[in-house]
Each structure stands twice: as C-alpha cells, then as structure tokens.
C-alpha positions, 0 to 999 in steps of 0.5 A: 635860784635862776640859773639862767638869769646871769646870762640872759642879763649879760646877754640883754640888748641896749635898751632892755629894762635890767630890773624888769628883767630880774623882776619877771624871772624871779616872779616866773619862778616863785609862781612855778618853781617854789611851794610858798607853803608854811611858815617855813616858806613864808621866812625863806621868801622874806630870807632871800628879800634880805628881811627879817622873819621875826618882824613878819611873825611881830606884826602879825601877832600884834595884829590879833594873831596868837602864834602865827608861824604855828598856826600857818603851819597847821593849816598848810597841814591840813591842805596838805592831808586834802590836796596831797593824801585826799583824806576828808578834812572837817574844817568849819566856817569860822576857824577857816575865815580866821586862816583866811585872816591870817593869811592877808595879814601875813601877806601885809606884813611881808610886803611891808618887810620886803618892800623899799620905802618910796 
C-alpha cells in the first residue's frame, strides 16, 4: 500500500511515535492516492480495517436506507457522468439531500465498524 512505510519505520529515531507514524502515512495516502468512490470503495476501506462490510451495509439499512450499496453506487454514477464526462446531470433537491444522508450515515457506520472501543 505504502511502499515506503517499512523502511521509514525501521528508519525511525528514538523517540518517534510509531503509530503516528503509520497514522499520517496511511491518511496521506487515502486523502491522495485512493478514489473512495462507490461502494465498492467503501467495502475496500472497511476490508483493510480487517472489518466487516456486511455490518456497514446493516446498519445503514437499519437506519432508513433501502439498498445503500446500490444506491452509493448510482450516485458515484451520476458524479462520475458530471465531473469525468462533463454531461448536464438533473438531479433535484431532495433526492440530493437524502444522497447527503446517505453518505453521513455510511461515514457513521464505518467509524463504528473500524474504530476500536475505548
């Protein structure tokens, strides 16, 4: 993933957070390596967490969402039509704010999968 993390780590002087370390490397490289797009995005990133996507797509469906996976995926389609192909997508108010719904729900619901209990 990192290819370089194996060595900065070997190469860390005393005193260096490791795990800070691994943290900055890992966020630098999502933020801008990785397109997060789609629901197949969404179960990678939950995948290398070591959890489990079928929780993610549960608890979002518990929280009101019909299909989510399938409906993330629509929407990464029609972003993928304006920004990539430049076409004129109609897309109205309160489809969009229930894609925006969608979206923090399945933020909420990978951060409660991947994050460790306190």
């Amino acid at each position: 993933m990192v290819p370089t993390l194996p060595m900065e780590l070997a190469l860390a002087g005393p005193g260096v957070d490791r795990i800070e370390l691994v943290r900055v490397a890992l966020t630098d490289f999502f933020h801008n390596n990785v397109s997060n797009h789609g629901a197949k995005a969404v179960a990678m990133v939950v995948d290398r967490a070591d959890g489990s996507i079928n929780a993610v797509w549960e608890a979002t469906a518990a929280a009101g969402h019909a299909n989510p996976a399938s409906t993330l995926d629509t929407w990464t389609d029609k972003r993928h039509r304006i920004v990539h192909r430049g076409e004129g997508v109609v897309i109205n108010r309160n489809p969009a704010r229930g894609c925006v719904a969608l979206v923090k729900t399945i933020g909420a619901a990978v951060d409660a999968e991947i994050t460790p209990p306190v």
